[in-house]
DRENDO-1510 file (C-alpha; in Angstrom, 1 decimal, always signed):
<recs>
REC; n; res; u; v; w
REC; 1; UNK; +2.3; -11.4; +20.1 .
REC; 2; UNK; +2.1; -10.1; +23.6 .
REC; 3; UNK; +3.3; -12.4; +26.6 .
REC; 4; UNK; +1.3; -11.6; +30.5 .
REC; 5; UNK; +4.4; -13.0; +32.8 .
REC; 6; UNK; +1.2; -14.0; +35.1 .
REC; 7; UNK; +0.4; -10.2; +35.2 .
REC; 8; UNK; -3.4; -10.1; +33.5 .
REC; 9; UNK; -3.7; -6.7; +32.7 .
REC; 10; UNK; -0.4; -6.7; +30.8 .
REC; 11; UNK; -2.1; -8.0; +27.4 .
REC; 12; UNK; -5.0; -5.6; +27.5 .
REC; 13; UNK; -3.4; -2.6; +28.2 .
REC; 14; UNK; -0.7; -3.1; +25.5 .
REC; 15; UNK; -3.0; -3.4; +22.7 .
REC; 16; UNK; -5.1; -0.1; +24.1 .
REC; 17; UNK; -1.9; +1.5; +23.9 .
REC; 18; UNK; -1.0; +0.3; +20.6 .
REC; 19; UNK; -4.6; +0.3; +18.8 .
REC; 20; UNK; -4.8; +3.9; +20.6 .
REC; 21; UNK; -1.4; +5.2; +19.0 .
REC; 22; UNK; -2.1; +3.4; +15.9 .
REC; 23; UNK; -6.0; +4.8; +15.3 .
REC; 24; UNK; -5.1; +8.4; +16.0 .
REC; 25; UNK; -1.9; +8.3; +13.9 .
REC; 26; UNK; -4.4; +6.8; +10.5 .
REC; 27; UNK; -7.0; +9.1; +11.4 .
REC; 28; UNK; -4.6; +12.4; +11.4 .
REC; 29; UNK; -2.7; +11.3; +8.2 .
REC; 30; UNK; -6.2; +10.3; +6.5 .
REC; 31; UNK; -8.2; +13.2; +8.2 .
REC; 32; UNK; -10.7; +11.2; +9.3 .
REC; 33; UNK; -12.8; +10.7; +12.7 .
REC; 34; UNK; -13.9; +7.5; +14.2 .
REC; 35; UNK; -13.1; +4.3; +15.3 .
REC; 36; UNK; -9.9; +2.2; +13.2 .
REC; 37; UNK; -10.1; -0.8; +14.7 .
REC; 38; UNK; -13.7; -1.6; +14.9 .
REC; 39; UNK; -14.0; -5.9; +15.1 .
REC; 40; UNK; -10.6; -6.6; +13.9 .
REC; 41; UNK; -9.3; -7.5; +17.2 .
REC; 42; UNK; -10.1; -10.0; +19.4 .
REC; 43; UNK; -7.4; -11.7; +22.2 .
REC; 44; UNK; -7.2; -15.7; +22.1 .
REC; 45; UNK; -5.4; -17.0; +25.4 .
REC; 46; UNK; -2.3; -19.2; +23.9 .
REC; 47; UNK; -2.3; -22.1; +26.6 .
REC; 48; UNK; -0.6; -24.9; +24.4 .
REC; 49; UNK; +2.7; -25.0; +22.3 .
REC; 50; UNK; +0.9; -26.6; +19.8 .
REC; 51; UNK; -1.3; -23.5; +19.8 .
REC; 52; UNK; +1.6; -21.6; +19.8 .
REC; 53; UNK; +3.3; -22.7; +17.3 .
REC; 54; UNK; +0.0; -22.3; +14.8 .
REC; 55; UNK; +0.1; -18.3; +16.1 .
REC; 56; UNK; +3.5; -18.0; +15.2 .
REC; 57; UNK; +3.3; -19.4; +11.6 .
REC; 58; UNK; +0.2; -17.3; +11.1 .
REC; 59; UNK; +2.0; -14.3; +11.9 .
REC; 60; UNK; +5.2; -15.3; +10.3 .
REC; 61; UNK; +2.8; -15.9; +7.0 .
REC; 62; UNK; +1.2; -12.3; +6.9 .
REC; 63; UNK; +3.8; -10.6; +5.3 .
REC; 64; UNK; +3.9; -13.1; +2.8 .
REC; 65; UNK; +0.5; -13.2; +2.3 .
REC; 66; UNK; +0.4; -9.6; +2.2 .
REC; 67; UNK; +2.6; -10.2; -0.6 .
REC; 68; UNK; +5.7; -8.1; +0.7 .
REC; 69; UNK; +8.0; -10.7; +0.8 .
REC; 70; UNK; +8.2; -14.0; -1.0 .
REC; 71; UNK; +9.5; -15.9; +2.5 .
REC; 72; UNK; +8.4; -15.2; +6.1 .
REC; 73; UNK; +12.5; -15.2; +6.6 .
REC; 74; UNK; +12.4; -12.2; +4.3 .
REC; 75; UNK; +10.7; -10.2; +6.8 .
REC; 76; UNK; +13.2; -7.8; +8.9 .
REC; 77; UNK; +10.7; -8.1; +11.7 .
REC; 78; UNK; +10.5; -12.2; +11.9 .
REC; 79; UNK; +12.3; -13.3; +14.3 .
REC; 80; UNK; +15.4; -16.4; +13.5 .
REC; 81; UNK; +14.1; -19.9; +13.6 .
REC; 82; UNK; +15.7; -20.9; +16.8 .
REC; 83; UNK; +14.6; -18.2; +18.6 .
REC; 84; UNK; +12.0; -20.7; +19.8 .
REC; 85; UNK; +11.9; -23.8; +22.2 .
REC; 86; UNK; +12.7; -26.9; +20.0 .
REC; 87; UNK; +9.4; -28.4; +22.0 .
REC; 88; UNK; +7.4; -26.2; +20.1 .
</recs>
């Protein structure tokens, strides 16, 4: 999840920078050409909690669905439940 501060060129430029890295690393491992990404990505402006809070259980719910780990909780990466506003 990538946050703008007001700054609207922030969220683009991150994920060029991290689909870039990302793409080049695969296709050097792999030995392959071309593009990595292709459709996979799309950006959805998050305007509501309520929207919010539906990204943040999606991506808390990947790893698990992914079937790493049996609880999002489980996941070094998530972050601790009350890392969020209680609004949310």
């Amino acid at each position: 999840m990538v946050s703008d501060n007001g700054k609207r060129d922030t969220i683009p430029n991150s994920i060029q920078l991290i689909a870039g890295r990302t793409g080049q690393e695969y296709n050097q491992k792999k030995s392959r050409k071309g593009a990595f990404w292709e459709d996979r990505y799309h950006a959805t402006a998050v305007v509501f909690d309520e929207h919010l809070a539906k990204c943040m259980v999606y991506i808390d719910m990947n790893m698990v669905r992914a079937g790493v780990v049996e609880k999002p909780g489980q996941w070094p990466h998530s972050p601790p439940l009350n890392a969020f506003p209680s609004s949310i």
